[in-house]
Backbone bond lengths (Angstrom), bond angles and torsions (degrees), N, CA, C in turn:
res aa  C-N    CA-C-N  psi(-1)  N-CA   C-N-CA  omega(-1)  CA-C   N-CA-C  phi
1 X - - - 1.466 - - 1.530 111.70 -
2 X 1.382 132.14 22.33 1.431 137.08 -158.03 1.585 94.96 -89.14
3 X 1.180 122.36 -25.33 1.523 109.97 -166.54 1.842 103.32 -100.81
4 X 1.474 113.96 -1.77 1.291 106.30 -165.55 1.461 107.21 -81.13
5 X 1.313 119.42 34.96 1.445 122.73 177.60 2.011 88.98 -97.01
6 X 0.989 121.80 -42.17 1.274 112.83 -169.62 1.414 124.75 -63.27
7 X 1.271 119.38 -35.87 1.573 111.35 154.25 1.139 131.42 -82.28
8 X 1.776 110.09 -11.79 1.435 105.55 -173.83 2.183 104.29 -82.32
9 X 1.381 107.01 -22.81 1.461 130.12 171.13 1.740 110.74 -52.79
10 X 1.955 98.09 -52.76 1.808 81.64 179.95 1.331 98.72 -90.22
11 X 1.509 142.95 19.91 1.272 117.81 -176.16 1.452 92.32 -107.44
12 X 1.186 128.62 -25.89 2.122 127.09 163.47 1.362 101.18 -49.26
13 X 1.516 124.55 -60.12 1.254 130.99 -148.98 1.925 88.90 -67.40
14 X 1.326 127.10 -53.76 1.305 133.55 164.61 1.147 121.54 -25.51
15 X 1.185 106.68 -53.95 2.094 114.33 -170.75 1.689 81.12 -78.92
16 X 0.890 134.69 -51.58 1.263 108.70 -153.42 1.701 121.12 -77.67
17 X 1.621 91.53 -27.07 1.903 95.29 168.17 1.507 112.02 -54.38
18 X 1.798 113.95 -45.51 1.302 116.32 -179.91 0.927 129.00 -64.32
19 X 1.603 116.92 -9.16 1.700 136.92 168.89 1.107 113.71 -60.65
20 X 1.613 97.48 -52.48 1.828 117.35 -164.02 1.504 108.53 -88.78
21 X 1.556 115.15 21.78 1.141 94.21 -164.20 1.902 141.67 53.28
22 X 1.297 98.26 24.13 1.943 107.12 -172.87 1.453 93.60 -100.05
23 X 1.736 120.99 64.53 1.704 101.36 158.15 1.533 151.23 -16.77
24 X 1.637 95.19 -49.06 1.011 118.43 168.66 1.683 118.46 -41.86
25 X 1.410 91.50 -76.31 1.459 97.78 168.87 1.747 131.75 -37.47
26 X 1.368 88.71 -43.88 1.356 112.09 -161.73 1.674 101.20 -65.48
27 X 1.446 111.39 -49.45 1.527 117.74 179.04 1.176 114.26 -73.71
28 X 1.354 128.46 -19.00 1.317 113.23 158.12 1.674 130.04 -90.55
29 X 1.327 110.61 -18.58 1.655 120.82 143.26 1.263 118.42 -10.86
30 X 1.140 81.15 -96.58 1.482 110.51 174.98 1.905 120.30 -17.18
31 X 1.320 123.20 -82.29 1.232 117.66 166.15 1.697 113.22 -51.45
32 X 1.413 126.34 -38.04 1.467 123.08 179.14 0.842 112.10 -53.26
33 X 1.591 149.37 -17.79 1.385 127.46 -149.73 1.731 76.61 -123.41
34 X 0.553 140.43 -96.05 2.167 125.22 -177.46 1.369 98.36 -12.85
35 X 1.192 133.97 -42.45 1.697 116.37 171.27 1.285 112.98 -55.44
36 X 1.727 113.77 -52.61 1.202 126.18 -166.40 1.706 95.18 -49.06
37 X 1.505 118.28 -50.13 1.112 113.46 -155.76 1.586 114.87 -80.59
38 X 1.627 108.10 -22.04 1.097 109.88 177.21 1.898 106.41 -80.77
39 X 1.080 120.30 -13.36 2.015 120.11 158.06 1.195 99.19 -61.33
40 X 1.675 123.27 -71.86 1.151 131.49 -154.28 1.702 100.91 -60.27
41 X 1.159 139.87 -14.60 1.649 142.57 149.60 1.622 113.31 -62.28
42 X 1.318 114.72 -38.79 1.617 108.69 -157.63 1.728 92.04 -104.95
43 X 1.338 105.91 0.27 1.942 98.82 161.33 1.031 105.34 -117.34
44 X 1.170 152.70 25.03 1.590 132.69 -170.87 2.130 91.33 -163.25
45 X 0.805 153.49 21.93 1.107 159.39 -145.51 1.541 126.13 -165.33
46 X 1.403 126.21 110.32 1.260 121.44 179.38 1.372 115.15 -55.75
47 X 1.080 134.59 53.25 1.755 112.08 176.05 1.207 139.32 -28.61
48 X 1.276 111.43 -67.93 1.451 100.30 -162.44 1.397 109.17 -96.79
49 X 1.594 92.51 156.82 1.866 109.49 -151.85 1.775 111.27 53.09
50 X 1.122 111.87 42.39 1.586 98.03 176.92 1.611 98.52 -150.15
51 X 1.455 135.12 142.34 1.068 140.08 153.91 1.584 119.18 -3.59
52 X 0.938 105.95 -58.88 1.529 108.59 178.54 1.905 112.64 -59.39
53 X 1.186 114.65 -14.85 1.595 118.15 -177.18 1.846 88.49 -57.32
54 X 1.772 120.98 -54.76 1.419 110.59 172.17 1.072 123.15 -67.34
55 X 0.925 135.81 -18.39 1.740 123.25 -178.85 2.347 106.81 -76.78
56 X 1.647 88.22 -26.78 1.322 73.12 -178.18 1.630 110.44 -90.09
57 X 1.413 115.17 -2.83 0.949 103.33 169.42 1.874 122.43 -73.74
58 X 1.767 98.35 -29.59 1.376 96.09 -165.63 1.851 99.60 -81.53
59 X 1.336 127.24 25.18 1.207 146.84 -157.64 1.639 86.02 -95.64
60 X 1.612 84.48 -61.63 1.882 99.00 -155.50 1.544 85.70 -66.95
61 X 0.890 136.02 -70.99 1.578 147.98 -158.08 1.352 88.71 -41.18
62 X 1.773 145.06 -61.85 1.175 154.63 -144.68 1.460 92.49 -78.03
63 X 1.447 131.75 -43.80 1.347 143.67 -169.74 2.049 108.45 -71.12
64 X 1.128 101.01 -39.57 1.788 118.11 171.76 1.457 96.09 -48.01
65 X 1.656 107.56 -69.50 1.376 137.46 -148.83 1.695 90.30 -65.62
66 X 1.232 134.44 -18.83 1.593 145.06 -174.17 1.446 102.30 -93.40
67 X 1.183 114.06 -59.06 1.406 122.09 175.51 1.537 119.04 -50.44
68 X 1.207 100.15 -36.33 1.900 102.13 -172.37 1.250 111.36 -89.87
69 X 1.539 112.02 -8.50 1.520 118.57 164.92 1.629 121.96 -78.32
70 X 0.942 114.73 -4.36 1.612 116.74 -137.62 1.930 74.19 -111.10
71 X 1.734 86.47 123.76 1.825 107.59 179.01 1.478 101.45 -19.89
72 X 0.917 123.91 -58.29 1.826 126.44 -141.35 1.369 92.16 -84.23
73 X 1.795 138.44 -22.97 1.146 107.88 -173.46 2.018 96.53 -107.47
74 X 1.525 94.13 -25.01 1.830 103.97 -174.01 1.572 117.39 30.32
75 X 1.167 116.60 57.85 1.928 134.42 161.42 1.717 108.21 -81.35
76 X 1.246 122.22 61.67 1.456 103.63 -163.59 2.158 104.14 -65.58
77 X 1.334 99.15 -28.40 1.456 100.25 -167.86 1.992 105.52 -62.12
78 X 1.106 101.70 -48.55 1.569 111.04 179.65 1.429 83.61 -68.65
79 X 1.252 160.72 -74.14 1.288 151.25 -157.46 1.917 111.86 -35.88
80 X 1.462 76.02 -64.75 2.116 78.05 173.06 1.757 111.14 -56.98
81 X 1.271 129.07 -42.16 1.122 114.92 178.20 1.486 132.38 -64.69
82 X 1.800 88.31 -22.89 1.672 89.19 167.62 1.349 127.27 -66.46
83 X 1.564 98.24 -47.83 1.692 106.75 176.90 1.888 114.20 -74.72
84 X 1.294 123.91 2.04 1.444 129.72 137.65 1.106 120.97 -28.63
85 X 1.307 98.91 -82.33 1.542 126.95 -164.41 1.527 109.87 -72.62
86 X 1.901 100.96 -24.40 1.657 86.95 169.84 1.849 111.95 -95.81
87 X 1.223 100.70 4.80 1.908 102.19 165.90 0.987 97.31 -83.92
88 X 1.528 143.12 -57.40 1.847 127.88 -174.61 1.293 129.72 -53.39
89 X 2.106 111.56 -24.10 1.339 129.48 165.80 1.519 99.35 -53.49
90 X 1.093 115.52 -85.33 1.538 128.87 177.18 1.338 119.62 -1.85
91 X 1.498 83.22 -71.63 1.908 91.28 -170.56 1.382 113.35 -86.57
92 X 1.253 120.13 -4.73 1.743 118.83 157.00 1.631 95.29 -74.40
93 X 1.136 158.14 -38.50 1.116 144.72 -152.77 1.356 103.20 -96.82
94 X 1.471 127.63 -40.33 1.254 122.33 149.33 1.547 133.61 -57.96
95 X 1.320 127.58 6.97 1.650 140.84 178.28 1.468 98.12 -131.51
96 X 1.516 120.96 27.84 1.548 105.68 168.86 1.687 87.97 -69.04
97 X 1.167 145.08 -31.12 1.447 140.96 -134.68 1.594 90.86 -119.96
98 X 1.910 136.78 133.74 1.070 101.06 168.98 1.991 138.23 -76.67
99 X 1.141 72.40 -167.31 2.031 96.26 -157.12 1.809 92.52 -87.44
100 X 1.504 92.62 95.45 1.508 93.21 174.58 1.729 117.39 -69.03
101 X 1.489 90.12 130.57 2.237 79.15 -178.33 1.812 88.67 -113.80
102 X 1.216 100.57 141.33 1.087 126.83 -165.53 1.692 123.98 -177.39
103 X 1.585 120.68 149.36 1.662 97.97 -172.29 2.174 126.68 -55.59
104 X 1.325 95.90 -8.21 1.347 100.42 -174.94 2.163 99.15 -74.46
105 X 1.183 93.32 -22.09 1.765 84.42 -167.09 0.986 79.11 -110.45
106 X 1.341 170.98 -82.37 1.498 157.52 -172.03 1.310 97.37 -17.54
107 X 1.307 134.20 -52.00 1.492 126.36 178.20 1.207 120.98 -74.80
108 X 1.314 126.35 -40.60 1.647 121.10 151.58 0.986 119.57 -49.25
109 X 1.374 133.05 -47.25 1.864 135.04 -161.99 1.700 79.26 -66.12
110 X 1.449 143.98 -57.87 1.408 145.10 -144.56 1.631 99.99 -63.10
111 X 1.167 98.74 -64.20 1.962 109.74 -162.40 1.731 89.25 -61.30
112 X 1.489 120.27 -48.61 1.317 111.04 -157.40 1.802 108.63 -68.49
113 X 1.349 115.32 -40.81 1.440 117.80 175.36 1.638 108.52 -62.29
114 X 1.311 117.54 -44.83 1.167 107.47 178.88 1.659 132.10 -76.74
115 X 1.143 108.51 5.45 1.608 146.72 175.88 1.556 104.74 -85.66
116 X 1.611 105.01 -69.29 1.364 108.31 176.52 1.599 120.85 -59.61
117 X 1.612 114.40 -26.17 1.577 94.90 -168.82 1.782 88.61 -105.79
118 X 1.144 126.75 35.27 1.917 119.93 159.96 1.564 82.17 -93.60
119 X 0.925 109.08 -83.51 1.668 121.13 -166.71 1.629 102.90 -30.19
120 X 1.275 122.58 -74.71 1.339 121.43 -173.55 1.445 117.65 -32.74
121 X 1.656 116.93 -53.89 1.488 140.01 167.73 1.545 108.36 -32.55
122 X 1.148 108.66 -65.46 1.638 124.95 179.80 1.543 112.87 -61.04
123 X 1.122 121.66 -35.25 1.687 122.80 155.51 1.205 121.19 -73.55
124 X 1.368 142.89 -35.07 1.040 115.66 -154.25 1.884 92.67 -111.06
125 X 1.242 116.42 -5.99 1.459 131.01 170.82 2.023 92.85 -74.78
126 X 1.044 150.86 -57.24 0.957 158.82 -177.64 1.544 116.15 -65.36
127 X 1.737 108.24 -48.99 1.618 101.30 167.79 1.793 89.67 -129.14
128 X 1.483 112.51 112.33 1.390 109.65 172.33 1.929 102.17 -62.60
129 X 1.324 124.92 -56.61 1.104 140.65 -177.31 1.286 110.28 -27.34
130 X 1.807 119.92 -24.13 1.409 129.39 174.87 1.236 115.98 -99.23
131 X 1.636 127.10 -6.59 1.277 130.55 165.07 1.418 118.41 -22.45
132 X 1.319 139.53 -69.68 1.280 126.15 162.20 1.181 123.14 -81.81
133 X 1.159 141.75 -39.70 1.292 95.62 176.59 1.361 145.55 -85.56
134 X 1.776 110.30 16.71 1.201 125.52 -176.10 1.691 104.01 -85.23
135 X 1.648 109.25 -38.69 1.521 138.49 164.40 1.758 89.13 -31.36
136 X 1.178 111.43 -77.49 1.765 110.34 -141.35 1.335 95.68 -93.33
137 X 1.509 140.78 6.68 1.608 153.50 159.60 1.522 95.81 -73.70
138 X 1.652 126.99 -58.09 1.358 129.86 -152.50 1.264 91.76 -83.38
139 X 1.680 131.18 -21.19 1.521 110.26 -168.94 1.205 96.21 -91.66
140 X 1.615 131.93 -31.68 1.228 122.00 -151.49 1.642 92.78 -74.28
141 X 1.172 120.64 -32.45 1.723 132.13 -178.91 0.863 118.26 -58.52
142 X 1.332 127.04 -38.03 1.377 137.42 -169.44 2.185 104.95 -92.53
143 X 0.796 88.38 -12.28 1.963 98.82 179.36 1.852 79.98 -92.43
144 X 1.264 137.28 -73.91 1.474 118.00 -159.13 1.634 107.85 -70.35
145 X 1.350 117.70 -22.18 1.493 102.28 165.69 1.388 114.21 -71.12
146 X 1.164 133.83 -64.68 1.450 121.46 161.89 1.258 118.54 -22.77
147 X 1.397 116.09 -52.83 1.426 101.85 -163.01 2.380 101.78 -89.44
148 X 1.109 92.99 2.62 1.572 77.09 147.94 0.963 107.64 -112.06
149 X 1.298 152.24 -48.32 1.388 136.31 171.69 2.065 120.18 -11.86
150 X 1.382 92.71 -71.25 1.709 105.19 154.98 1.265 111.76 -27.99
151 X 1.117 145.69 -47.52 1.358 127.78 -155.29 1.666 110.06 -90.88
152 X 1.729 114.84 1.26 1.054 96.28 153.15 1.407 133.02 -97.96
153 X 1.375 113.31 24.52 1.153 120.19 179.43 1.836 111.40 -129.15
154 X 1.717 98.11 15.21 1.700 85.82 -178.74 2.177 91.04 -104.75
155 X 0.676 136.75 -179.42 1.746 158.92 -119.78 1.693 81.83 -131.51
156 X 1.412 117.13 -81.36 1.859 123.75 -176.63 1.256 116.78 -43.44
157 X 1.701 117.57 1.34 1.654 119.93 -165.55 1.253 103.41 -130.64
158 X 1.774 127.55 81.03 1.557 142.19 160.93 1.307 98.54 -5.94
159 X 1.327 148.51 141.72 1.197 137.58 132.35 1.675 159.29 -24.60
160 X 1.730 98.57 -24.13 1.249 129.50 158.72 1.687 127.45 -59.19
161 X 1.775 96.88 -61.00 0.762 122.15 -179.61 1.790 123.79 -65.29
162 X 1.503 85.73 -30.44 2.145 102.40 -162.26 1.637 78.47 -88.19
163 X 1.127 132.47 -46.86 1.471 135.99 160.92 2.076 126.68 -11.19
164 X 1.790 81.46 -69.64 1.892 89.74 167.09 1.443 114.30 -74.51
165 X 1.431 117.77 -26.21 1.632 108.16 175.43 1.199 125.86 -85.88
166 X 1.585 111.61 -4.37 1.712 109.17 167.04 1.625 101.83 -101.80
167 X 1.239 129.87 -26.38 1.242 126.86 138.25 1.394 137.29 -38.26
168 X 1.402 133.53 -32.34 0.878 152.22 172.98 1.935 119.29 -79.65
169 X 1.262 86.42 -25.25 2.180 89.40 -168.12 1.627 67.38 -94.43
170 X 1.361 139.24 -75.00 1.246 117.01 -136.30 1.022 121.04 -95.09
171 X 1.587 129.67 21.12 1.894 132.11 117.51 1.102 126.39 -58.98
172 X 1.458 116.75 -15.96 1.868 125.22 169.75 1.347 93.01 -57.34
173 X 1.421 97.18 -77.03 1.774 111.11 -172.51 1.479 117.25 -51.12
174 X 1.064 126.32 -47.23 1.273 103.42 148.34 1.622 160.20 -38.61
175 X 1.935 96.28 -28.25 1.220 98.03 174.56 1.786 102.03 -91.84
176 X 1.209 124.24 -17.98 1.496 128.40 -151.98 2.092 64.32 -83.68
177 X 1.212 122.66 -77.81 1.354 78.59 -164.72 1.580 153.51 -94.93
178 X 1.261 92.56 16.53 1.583 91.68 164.64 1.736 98.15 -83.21
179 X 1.354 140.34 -43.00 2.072 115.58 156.12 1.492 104.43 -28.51
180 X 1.069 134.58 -72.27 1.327 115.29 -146.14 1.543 99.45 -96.05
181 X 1.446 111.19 2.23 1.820 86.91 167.09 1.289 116.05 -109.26
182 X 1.837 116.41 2.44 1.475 120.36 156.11 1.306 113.00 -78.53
183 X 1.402 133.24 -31.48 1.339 151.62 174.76 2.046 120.18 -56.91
184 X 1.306 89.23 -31.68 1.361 103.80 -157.91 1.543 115.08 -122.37
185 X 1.376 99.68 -68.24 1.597 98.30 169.98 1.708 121.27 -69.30
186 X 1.541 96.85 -72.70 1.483 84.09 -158.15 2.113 83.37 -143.77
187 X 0.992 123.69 169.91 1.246 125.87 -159.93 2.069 105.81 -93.66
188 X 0.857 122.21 126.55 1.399 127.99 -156.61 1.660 114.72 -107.56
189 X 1.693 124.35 89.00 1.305 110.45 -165.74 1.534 127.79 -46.21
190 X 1.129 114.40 144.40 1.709 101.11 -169.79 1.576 127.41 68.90
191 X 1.003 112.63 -11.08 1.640 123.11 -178.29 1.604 121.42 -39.52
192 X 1.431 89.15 -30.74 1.786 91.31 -175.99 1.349 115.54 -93.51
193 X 1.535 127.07 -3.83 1.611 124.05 153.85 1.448 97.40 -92.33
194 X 1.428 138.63 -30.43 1.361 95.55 -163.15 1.134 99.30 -101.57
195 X 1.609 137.20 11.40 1.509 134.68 158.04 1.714 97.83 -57.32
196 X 1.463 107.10 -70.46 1.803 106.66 -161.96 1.890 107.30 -61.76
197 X 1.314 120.95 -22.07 1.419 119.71 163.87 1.468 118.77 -43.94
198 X 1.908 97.73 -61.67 1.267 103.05 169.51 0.934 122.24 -56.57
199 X 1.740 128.15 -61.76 1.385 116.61 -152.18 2.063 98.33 -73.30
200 X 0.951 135.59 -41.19 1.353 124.15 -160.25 1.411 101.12 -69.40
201 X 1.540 114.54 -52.11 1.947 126.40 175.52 1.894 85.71 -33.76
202 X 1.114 130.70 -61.13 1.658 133.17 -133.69 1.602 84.34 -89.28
203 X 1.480 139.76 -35.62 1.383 135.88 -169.28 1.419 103.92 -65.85
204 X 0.980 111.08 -44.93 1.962 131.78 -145.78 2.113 86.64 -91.41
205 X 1.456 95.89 -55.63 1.814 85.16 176.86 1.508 117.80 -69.82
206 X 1.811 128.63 -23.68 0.973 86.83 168.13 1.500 119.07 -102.34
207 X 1.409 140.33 -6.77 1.569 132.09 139.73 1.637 128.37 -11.75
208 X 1.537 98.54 -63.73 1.515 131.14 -179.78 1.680 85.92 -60.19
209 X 1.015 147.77 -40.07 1.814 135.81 -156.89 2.045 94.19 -100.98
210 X 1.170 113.07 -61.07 1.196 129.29 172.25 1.610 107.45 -29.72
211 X 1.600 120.38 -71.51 1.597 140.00 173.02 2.054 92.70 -48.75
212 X 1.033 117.95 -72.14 1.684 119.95 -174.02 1.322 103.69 -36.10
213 X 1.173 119.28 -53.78 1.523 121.54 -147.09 1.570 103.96 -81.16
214 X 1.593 113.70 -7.64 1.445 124.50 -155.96 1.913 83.76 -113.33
215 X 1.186 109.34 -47.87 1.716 106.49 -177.47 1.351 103.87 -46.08
């Protein structure tokens, strides 16, 4: 965990531009600290042949998905597909180990599906035009929250560690939906610090659990 000062550094410096009102800052924040985190993977992290080869991929993918948001380029449709493809990274890197079924993930798979289709309902009733691709964003999300959820119940996952990665998916999910329910439904005070709180807090915990569990 020696390098996780570097994203956790531009994501302070972030909250606080967005405090002060410094846009500037703030929009370039924003993509820096998924860089930060995707360095803080390629120095501190076994990559190759090891679980972590996906997480840094869903790093880069998460970093696209930042970029295509950011005013000057505004791609929101290519944006969702990036962060797709970086939820399927994820949760393949979390199922290198298997997927214990048992009543603890029968009870996660329950709350989390039934979580995902209120929310989904309420978006795509609000923007039909987002009907799919909010559909195949919430499922692909809901497979890597589950599948960190799981890891506190598989044997190969310390407790500490299986700890920051079910910690970690469900500050993702949290920020993906207060974005798309300030975005979509109805406008959410404060939404845009405690979206980037969440989503970077939820990147860095589950990396930070992923990297532990591998030390």
């Amino acid at each position: 965990m020696t390098f996780v000062w570097l994203p956790l550094g531009l994501a302070v410096i972030g909250w606080l531009a967005l405090r002060l009102g410094r846009s500037r800052w703030e929009s370039v924040t924003t993509p820096a600290v998924t860089a930060g985190v995707l360095i803080w993977i390629l120095l501190e992290g076994p990559v190759i042949g090891t679980p972590v080869a996906w997480f840094l991929a869903g790093a880069a993918l998460s970093l696209a998905g930042d970029v295509l948001l950011l005013p000057a380029v505004d791609r929101p449709r290519q944006s969702l597909t990036a962060y797709f493809l970086a939820a399927l990274a994820c949760t393949a890197g979390l199922n290198t180990s298997p997927f214990p079924v048992n009543f603890s993930t029968a009870l996660f798979a329950l709350v989390v599906i039934l979580a995902a289709q209120r929310v989904h309902s309420r978006i795509a009733a609000a923007r039909p035009e987002l009907r799919l691709p909010s559909l195949a964003l919430s499922a692909a999300l809901s497979f890597t929250v589950l599948s960190g959820l799981a890891t506190l119940a598989k044997d190969s996952w310390p407790p500490v560690p299986a700890l920051l990665a079910a910690g970690g998916v469900v500050l993702l999910a949290i920020a993906c939906i207060l974005f798309a329910w300030d975005r979509s439904v109805e406008p959410l005070a404060g939404s845009d610090l405690r979206f980037r709180m969440a989503y970077q807090l939820g990147q860095m915990a589950l990396v930070g659990g992923v990297l532990m569990n591998l030390s």
